[in-house]
N, C-alpha and C positions, 0 to 999 in steps of 0.2 A: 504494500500500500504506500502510495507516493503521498508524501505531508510536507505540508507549508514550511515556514521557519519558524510560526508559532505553535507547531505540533497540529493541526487540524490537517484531517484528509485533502487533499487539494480539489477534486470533483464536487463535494459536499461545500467546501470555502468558497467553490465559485459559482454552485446555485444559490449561495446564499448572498455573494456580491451582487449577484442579479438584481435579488429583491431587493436589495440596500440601496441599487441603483433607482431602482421604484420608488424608493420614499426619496430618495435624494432630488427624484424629478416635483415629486407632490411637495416637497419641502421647499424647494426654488419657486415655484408656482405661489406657495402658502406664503414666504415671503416678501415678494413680489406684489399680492395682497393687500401683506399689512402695509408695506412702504405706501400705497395708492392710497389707502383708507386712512392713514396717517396724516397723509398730505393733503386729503380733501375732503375729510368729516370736516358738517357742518350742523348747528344746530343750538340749542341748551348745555347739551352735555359736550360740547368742544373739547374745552380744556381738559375731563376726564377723559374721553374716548380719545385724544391727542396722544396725553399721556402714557396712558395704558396700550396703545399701538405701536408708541416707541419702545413698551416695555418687552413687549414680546417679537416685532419684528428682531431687536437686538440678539434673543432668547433664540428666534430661529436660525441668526446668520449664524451662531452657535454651534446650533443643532445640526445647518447644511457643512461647514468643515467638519466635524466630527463623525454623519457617514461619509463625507471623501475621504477622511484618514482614516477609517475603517474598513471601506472597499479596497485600501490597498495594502492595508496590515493584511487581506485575506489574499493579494493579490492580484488585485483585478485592477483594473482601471472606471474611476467612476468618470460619468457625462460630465459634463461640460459645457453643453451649447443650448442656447435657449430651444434651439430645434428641436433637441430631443427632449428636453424637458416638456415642453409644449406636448408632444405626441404621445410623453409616456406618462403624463399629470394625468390622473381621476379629480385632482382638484380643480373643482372651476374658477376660471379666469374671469375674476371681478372687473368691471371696465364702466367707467363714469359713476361709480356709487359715491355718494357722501352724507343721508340723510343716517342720522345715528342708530335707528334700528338697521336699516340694512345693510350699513358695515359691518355689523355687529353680529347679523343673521349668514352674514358671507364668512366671517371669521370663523364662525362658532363652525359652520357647516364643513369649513376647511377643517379645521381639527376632529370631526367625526369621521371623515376619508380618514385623514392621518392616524387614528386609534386602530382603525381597524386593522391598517396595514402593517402599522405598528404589533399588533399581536399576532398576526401570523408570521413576520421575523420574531418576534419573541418565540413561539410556538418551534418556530423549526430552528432556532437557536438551543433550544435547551435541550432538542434528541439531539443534537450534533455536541455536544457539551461543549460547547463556544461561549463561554463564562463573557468574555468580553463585549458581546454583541448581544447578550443575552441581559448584562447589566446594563447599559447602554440602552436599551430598548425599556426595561424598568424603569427607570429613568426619565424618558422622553414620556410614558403613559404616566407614569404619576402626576406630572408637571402639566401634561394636557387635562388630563382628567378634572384636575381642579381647576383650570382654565375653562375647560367647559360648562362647570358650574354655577361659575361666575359670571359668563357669559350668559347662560341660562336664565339666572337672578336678576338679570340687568332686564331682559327683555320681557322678564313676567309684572304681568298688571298687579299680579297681588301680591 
């Protein structure tokens, strides 16, 4: 059996770069997002939904280098080009939003793609026992998870 340099099988490292490649594109896309929504929420809630979009786009440029140095601790080469992000995003591409619910409803929506996908790397992290990718993926769900809550809270009448 042929293995990486960090001990994982290398067939197994690079279906799973694949997927990594998947959120890396939904993670650029999510990004990409917040920076929009950042820069053209308007409304009452400005100043908080301002704030709080600089808090998490920061949070995601983050999270986009850390699967690129992860796709290549496994060996693979992460994307790179808006092209392929575009093609291989499940995240939808927000374009002219700025009224405070439906940045807020485009965000929240962004991070429910990204959970999902998020736990099927985790899922197939943990048979591969890829601690690394596995903790990493923990990680990014815990921090969404309560992001979506809040996002949640924000958007309910009661």
């Amino acid at each position: 059996m042929a293995v990486t340099v960090i001990g994982l099988e290398k067939s197994t490292s690079k279906d799973l770069s694949k997927d990594l490649n998947e959120l890396l594109a939904n993670l650029q896309v999510y990004y990409q997002n917040l920076r929009g929504v950042h820069w053209n929420v308007k409304g009452p809630q400005f100043f908080q939904l301002h704030d709080k979009f600089e808090e998490l786009y920061l949070d995601a440029q983050e999270k986009v280098d850390e699967v690129a140095e992860r796709i290549l601790t496994l060996g693979g080469t992460p994307m790179h080009t808006f092209e392929d992000y575009i093609r291989e995003s499940k995240v939808k591409v927000g374009k002219n939003i700025s009224s405070g619910k439906q940045t807020v409803e485009l965000i929240l929506d962004s991070i429910q793609v990204l959970l999902i996908i998020e736990r099927e790397i985790l899922e197939k992290s943990a048979e591969l026992n890829d601690e690394g990718t596995n903790a990493m993926m923990s990680d990014f769900i815990a921090f969404q998870e309560k992001t979506a809550w809040m996002l949640k809270a924000f958007l309910s009448e009661k």
